[in-house]
PDB file of N, CA, C and O in Angstrom:
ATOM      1  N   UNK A   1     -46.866 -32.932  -7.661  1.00  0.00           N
ATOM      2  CA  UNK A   1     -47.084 -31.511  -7.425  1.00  0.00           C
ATOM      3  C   UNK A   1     -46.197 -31.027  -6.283  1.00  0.00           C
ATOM      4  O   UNK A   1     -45.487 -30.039  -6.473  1.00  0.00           O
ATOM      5  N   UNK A   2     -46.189 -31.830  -4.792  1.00  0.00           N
ATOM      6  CA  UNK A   2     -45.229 -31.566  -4.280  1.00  0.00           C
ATOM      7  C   UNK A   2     -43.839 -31.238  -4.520  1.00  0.00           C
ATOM      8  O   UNK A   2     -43.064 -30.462  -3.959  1.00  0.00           O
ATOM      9  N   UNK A   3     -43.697 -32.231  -5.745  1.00  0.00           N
ATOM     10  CA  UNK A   3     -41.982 -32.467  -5.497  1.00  0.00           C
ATOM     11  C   UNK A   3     -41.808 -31.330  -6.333  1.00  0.00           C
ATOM     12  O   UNK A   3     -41.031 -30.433  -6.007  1.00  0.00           O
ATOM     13  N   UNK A   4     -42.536 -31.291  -7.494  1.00  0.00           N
ATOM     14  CA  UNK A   4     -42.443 -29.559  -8.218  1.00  0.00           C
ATOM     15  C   UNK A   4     -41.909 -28.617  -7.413  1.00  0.00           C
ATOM     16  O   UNK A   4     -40.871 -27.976  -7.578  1.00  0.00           O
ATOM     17  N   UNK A   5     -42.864 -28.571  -6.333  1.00  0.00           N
ATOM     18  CA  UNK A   5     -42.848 -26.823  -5.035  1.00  0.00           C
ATOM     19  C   UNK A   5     -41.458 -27.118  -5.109  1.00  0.00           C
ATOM     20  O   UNK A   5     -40.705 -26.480  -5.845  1.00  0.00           O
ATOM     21  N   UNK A   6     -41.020 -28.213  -4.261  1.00  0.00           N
ATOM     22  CA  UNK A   6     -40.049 -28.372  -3.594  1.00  0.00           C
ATOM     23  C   UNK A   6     -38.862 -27.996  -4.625  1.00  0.00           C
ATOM     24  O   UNK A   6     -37.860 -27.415  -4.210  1.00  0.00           O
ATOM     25  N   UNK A   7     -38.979 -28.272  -5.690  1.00  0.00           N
ATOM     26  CA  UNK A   7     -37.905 -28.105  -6.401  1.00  0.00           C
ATOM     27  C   UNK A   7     -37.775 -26.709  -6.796  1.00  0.00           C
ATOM     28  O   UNK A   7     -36.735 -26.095  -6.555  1.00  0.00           O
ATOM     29  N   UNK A   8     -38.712 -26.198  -7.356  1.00  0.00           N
ATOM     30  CA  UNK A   8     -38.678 -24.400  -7.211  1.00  0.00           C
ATOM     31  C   UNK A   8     -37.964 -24.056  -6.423  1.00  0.00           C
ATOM     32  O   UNK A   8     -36.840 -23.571  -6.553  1.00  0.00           O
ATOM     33  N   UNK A   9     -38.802 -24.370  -5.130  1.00  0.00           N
ATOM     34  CA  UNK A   9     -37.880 -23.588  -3.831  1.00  0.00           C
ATOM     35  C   UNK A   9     -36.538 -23.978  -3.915  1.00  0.00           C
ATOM     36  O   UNK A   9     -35.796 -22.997  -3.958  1.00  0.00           O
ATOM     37  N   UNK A  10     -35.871 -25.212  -3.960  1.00  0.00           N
ATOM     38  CA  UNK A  10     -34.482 -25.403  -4.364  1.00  0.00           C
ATOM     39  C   UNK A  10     -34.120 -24.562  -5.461  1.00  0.00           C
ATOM     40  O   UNK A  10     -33.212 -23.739  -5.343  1.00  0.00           O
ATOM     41  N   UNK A  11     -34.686 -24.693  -6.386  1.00  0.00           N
ATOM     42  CA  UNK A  11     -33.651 -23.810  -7.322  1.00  0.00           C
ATOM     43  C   UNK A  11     -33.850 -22.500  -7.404  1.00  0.00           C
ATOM     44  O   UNK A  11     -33.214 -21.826  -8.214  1.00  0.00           O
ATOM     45  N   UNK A  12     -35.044 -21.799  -6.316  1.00  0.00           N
ATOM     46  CA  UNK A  12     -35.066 -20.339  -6.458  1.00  0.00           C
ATOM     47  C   UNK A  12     -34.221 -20.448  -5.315  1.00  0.00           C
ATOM     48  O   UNK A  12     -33.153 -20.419  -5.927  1.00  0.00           O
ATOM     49  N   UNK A  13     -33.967 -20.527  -4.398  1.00  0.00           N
ATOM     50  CA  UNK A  13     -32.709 -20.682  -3.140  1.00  0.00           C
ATOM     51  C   UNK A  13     -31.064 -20.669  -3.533  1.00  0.00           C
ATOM     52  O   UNK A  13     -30.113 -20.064  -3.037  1.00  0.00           O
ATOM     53  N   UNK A  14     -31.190 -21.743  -4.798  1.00  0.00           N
ATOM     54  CA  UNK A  14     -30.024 -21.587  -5.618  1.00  0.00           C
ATOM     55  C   UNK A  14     -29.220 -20.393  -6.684  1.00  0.00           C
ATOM     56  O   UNK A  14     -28.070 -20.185  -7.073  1.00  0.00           O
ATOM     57  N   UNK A  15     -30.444 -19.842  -6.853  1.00  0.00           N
ATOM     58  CA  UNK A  15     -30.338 -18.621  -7.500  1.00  0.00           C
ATOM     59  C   UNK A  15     -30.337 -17.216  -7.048  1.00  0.00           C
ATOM     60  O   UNK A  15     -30.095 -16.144  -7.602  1.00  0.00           O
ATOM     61  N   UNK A  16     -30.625 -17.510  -6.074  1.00  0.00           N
ATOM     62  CA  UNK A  16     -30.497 -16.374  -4.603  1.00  0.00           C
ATOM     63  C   UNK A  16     -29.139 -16.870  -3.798  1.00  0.00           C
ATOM     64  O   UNK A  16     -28.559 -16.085  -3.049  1.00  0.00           O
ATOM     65  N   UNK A  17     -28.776 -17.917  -3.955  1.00  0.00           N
ATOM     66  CA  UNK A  17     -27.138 -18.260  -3.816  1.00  0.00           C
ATOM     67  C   UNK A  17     -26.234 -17.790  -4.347  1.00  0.00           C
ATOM     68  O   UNK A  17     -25.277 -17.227  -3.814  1.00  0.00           O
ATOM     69  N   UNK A  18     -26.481 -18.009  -5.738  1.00  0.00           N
ATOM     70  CA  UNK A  18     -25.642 -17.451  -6.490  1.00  0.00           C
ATOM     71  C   UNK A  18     -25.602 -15.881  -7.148  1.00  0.00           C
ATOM     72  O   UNK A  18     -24.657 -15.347  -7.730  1.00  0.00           O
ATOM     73  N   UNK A  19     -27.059 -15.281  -6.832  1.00  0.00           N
ATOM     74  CA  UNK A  19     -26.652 -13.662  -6.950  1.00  0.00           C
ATOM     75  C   UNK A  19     -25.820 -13.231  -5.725  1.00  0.00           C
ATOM     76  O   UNK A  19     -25.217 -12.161  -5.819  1.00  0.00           O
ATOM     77  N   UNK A  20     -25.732 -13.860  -4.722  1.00  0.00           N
ATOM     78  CA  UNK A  20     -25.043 -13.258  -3.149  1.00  0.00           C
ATOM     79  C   UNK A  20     -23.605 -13.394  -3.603  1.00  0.00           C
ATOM     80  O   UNK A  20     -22.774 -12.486  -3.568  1.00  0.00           O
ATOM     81  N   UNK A  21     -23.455 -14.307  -3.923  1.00  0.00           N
ATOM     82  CA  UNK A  21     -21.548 -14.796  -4.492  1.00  0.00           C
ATOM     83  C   UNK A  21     -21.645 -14.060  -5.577  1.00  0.00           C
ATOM     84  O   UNK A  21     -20.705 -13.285  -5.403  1.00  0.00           O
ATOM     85  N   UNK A  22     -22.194 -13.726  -6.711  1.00  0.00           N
ATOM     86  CA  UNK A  22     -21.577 -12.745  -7.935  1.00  0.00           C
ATOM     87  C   UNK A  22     -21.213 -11.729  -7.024  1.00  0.00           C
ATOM     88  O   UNK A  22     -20.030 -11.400  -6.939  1.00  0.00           O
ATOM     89  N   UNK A  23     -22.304 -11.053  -6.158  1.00  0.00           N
ATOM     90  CA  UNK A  23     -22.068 -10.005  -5.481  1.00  0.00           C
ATOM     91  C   UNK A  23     -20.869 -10.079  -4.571  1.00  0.00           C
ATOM     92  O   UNK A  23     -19.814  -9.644  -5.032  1.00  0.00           O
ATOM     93  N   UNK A  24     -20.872 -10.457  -3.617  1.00  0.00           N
ATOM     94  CA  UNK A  24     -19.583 -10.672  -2.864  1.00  0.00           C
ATOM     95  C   UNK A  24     -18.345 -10.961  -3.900  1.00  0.00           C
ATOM     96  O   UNK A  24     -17.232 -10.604  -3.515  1.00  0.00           O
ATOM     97  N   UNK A  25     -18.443 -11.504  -5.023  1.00  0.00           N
ATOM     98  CA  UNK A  25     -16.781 -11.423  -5.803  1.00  0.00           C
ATOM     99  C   UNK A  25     -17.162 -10.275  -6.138  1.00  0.00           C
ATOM    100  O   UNK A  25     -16.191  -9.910  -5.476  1.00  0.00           O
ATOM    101  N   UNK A  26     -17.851  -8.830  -6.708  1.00  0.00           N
ATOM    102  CA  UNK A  26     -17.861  -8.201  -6.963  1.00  0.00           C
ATOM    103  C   UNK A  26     -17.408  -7.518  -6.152  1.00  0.00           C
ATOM    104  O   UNK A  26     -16.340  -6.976  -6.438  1.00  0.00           O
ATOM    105  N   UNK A  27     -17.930  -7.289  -4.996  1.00  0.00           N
ATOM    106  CA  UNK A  27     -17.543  -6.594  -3.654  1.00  0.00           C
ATOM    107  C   UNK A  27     -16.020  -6.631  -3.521  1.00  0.00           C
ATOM    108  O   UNK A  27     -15.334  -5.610  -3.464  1.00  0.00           O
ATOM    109  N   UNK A  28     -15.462  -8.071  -3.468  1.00  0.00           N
ATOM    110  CA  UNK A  28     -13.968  -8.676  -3.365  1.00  0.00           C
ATOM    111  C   UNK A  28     -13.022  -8.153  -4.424  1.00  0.00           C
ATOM    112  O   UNK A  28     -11.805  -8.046  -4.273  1.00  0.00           O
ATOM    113  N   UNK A  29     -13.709  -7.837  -5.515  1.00  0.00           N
ATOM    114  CA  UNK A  29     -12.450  -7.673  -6.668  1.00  0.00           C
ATOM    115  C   UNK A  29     -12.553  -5.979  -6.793  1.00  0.00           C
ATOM    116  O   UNK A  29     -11.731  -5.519  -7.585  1.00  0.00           O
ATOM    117  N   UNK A  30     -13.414  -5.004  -6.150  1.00  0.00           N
ATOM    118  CA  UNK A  30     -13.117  -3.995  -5.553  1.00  0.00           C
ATOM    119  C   UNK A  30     -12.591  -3.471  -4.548  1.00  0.00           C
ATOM    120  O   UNK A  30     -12.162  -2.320  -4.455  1.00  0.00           O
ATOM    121  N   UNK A  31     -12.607  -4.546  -3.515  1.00  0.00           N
ATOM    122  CA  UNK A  31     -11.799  -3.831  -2.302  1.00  0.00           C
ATOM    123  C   UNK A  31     -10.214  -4.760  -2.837  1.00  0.00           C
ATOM    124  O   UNK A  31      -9.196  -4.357  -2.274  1.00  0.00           O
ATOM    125  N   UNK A  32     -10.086  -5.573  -3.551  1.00  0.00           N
ATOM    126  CA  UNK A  32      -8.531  -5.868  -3.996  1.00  0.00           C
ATOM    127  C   UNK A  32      -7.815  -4.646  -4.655  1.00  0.00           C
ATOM    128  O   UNK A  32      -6.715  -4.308  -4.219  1.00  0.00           O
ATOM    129  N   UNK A  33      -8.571  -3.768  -6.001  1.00  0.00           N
ATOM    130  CA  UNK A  33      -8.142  -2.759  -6.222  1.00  0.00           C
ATOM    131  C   UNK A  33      -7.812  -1.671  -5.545  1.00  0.00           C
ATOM    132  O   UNK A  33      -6.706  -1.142  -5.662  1.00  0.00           O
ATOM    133  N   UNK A  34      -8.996  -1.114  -4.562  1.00  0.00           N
ATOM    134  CA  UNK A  34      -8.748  -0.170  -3.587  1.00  0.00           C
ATOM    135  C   UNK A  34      -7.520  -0.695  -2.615  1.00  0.00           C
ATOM    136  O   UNK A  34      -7.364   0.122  -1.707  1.00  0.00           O
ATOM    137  N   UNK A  35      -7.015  -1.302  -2.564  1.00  0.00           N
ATOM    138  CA  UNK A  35      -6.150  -2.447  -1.230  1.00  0.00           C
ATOM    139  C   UNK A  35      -5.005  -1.848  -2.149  1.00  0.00           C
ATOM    140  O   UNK A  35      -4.339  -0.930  -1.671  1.00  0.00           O
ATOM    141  N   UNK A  36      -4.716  -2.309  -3.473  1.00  0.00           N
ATOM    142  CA  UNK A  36      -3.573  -2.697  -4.617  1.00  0.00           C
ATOM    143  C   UNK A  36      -3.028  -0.884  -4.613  1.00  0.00           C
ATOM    144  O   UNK A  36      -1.866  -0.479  -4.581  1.00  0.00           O
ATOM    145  N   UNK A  37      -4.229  -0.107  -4.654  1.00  0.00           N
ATOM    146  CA  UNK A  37      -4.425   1.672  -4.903  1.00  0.00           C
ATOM    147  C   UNK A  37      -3.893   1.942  -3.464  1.00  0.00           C
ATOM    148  O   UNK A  37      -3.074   2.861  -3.432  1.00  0.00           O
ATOM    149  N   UNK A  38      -4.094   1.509  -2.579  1.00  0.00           N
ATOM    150  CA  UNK A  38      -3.404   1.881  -1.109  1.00  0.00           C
ATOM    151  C   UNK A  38      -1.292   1.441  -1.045  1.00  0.00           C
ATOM    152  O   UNK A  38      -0.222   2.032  -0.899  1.00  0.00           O
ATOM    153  N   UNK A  39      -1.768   0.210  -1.244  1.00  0.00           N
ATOM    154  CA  UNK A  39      -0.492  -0.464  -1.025  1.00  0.00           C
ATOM    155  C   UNK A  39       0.600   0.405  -2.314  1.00  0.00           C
ATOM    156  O   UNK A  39       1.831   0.384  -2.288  1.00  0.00           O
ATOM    157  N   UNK A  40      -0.199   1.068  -3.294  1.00  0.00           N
ATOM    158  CA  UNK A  40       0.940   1.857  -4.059  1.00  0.00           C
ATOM    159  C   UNK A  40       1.346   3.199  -3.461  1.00  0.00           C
ATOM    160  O   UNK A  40       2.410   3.807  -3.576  1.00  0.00           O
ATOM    161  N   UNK A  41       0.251   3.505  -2.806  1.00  0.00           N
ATOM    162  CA  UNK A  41       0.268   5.067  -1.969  1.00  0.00           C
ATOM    163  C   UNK A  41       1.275   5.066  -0.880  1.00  0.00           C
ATOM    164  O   UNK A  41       2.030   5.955  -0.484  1.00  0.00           O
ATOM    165  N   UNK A  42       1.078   3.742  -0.468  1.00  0.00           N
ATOM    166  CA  UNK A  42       2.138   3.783   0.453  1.00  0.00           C
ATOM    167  C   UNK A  42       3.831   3.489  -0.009  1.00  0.00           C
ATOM    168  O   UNK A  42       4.802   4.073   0.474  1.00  0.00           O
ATOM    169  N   UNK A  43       3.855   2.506  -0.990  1.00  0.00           N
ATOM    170  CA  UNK A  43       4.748   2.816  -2.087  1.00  0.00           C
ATOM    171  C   UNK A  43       5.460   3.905  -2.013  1.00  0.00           C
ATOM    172  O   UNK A  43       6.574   3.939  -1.492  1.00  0.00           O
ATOM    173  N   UNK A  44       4.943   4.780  -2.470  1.00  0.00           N
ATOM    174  CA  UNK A  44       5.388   6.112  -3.238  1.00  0.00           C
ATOM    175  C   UNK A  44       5.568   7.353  -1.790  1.00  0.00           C
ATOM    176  O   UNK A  44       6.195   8.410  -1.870  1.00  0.00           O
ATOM    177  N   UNK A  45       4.982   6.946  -0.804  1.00  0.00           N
ATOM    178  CA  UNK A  45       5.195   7.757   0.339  1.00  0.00           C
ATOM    179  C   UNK A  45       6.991   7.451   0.529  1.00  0.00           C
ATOM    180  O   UNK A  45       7.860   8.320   0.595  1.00  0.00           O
ATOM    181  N   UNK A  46       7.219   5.691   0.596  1.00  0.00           N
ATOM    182  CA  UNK A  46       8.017   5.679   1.441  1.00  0.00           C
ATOM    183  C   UNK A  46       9.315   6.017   0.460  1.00  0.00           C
ATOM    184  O   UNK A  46      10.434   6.367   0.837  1.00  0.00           O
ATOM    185  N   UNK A  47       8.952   5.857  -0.626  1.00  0.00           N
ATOM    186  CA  UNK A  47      10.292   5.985  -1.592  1.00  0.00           C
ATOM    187  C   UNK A  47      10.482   7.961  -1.664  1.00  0.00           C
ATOM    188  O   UNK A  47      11.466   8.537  -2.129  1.00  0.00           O
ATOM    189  N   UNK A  48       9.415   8.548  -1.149  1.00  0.00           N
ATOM    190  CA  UNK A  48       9.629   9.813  -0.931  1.00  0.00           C
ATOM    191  C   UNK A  48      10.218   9.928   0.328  1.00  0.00           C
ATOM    192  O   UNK A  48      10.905  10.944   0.431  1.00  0.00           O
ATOM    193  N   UNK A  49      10.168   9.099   1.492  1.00  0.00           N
ATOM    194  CA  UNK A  49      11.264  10.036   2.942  1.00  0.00           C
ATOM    195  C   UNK A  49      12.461   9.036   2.240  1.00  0.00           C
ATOM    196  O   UNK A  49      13.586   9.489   2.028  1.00  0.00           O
ATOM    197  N   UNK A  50      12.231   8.147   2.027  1.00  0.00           N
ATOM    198  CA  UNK A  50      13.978   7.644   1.693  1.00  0.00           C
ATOM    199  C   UNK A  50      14.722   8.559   0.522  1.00  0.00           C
ATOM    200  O   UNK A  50      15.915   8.403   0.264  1.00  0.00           O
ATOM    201  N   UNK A  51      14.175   9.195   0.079  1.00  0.00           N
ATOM    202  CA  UNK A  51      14.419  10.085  -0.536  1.00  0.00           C
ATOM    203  C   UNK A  51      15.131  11.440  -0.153  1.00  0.00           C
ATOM    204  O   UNK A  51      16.045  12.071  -0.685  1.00  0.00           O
ATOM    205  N   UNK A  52      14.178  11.694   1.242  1.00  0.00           N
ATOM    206  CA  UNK A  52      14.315  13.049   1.977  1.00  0.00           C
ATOM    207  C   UNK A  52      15.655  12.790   2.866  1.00  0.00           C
ATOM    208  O   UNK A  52      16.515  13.607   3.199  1.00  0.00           O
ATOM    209  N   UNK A  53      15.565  11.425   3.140  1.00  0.00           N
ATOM    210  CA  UNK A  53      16.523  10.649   4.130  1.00  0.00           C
ATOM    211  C   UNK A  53      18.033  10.663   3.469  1.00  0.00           C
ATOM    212  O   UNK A  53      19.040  10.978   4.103  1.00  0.00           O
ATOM    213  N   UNK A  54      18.015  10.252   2.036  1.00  0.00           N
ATOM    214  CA  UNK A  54      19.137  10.209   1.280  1.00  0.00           C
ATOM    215  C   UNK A  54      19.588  11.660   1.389  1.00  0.00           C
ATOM    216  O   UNK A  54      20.548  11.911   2.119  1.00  0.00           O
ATOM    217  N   UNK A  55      19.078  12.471   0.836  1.00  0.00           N
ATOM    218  CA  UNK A  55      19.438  13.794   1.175  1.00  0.00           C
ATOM    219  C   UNK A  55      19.636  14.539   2.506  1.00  0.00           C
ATOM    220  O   UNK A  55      20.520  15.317   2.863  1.00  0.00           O
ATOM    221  N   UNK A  56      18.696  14.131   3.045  1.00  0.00           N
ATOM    222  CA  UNK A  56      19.389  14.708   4.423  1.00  0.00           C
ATOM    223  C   UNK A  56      20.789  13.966   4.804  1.00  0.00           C
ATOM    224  O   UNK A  56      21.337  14.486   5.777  1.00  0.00           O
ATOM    225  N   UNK A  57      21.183  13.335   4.481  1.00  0.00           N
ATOM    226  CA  UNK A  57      22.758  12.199   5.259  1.00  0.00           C
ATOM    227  C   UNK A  57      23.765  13.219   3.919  1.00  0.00           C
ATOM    228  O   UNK A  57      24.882  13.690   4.129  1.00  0.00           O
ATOM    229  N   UNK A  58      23.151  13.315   2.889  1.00  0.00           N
ATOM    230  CA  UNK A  58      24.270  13.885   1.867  1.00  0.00           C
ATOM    231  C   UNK A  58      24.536  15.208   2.234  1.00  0.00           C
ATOM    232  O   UNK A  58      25.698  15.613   2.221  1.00  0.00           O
ATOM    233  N   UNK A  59      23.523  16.000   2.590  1.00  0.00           N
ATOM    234  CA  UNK A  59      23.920  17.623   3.621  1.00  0.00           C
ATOM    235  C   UNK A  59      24.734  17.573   4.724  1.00  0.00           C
ATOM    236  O   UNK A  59      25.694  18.337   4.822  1.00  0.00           O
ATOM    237  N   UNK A  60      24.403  16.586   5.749  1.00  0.00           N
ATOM    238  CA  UNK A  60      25.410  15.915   6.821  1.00  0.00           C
ATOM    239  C   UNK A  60      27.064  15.749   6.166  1.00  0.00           C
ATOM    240  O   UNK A  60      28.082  16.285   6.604  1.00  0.00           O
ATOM    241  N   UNK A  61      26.978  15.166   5.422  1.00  0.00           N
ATOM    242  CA  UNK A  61      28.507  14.622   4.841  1.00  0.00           C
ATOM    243  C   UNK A  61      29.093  16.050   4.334  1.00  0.00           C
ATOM    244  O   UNK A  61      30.266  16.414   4.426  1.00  0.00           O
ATOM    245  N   UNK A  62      28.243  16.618   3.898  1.00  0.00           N
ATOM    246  CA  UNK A  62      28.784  17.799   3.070  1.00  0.00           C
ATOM    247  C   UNK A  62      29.106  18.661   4.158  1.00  0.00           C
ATOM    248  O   UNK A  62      30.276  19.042   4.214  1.00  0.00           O
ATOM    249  N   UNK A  63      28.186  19.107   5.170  1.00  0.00           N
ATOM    250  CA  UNK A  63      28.537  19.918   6.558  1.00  0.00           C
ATOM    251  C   UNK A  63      29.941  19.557   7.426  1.00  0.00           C
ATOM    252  O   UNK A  63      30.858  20.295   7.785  1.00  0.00           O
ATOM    253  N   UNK A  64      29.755  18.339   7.580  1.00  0.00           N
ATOM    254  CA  UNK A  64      30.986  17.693   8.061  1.00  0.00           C
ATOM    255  C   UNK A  64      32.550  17.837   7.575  1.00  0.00           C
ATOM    256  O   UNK A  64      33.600  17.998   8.197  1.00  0.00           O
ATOM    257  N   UNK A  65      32.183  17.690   5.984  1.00  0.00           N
ATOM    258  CA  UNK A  65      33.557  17.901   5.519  1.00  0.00           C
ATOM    259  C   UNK A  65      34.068  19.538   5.600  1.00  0.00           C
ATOM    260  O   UNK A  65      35.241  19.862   5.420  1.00  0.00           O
ATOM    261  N   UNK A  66      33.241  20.263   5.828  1.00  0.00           N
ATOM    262  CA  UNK A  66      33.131  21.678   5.662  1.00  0.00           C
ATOM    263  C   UNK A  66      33.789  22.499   6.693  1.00  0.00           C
ATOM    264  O   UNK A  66      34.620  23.406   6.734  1.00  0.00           O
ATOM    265  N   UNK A  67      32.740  21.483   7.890  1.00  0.00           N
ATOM    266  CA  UNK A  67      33.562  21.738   9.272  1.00  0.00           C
ATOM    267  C   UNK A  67      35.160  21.081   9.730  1.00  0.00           C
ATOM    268  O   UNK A  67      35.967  21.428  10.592  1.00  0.00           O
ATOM    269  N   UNK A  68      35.162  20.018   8.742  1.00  0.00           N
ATOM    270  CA  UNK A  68      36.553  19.216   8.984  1.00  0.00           C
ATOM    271  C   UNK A  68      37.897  20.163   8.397  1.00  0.00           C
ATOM    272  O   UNK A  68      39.004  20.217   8.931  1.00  0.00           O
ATOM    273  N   UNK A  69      37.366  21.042   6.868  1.00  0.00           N
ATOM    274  CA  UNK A  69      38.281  22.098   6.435  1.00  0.00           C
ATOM    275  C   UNK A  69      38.066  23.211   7.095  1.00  0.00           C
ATOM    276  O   UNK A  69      39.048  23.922   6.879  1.00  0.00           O
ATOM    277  N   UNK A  70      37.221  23.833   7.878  1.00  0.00           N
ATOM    278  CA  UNK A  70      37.801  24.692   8.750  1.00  0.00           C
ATOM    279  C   UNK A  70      38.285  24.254   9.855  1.00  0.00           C
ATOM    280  O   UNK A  70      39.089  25.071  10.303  1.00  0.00           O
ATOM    281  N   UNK A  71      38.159  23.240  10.579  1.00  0.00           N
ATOM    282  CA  UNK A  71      39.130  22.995  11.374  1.00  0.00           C
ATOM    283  C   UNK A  71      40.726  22.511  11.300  1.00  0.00           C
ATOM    284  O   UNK A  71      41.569  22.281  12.167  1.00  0.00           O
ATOM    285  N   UNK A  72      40.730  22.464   9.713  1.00  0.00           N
ATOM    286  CA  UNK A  72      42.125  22.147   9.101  1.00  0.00           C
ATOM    287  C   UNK A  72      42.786  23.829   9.106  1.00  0.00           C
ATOM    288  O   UNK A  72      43.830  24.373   9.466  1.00  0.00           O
ATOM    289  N   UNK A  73      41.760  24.149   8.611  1.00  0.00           N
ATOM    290  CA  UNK A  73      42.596  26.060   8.585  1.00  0.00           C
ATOM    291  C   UNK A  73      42.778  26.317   9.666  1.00  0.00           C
ATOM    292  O   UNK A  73      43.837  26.884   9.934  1.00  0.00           O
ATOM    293  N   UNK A  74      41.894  26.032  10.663  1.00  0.00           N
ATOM    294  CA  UNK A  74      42.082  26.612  12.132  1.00  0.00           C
ATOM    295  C   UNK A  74      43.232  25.971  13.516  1.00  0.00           C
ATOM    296  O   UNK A  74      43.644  26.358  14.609  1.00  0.00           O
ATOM    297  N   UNK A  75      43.353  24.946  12.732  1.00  0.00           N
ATOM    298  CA  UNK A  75      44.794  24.167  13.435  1.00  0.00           C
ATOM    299  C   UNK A  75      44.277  23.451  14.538  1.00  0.00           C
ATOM    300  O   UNK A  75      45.008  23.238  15.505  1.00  0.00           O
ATOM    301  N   UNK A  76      42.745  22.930  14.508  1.00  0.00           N
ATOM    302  CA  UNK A  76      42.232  22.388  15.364  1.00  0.00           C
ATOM    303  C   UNK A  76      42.080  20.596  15.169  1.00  0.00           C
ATOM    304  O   UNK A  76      41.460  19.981  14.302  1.00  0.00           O
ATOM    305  N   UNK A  77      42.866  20.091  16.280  1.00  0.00           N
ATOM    306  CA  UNK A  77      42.712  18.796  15.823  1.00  0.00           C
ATOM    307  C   UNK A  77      41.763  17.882  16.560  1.00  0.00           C
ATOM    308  O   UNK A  77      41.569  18.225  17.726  1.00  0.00           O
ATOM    309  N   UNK A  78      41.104  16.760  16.141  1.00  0.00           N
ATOM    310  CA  UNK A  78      40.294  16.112  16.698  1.00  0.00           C
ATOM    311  C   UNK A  78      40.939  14.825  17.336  1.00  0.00           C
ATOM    312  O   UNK A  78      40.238  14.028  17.960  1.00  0.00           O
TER     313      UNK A  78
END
């Protein structure tokens, strides 16, 4: 009769083990998605200033050459 109890309690302990771990991988394989959903956000941020960045250096080049032909008309040398 003892060893009965005893074994209940082991295997209800075991089964209260193992709902905590379904739960916690459950927990785990949601914050991986939310993590995976971040790490793309940030993704897509940065490929947007390198973006803004590319363009801003291509306005630069374009200003530059602009200023380089009026200073060709203007007989100004560097």
């Amino acid at each position: 009769m003892m060893a009965e109890n005893v074994d209940s309690l082991v295997l209800e302990q075991l089964r209260l083990i193992r709902e905590d771990l379904g739960a916690l991988k459950t927990g785990m394989a949601a914050f991986k998605d939310e993590v995976h959903g971040e790490f793309g956000d940030v993704k897509a941020e940065l490929l947007g200033q390198r973006t803004m960045i590319f363009s801003l250096a291509t306005t630069i080049g374009h200003i530059d050459r602009r200023v380089e032909h009026i200073e060709e008309k203007l007989g100004i040398e560097q």
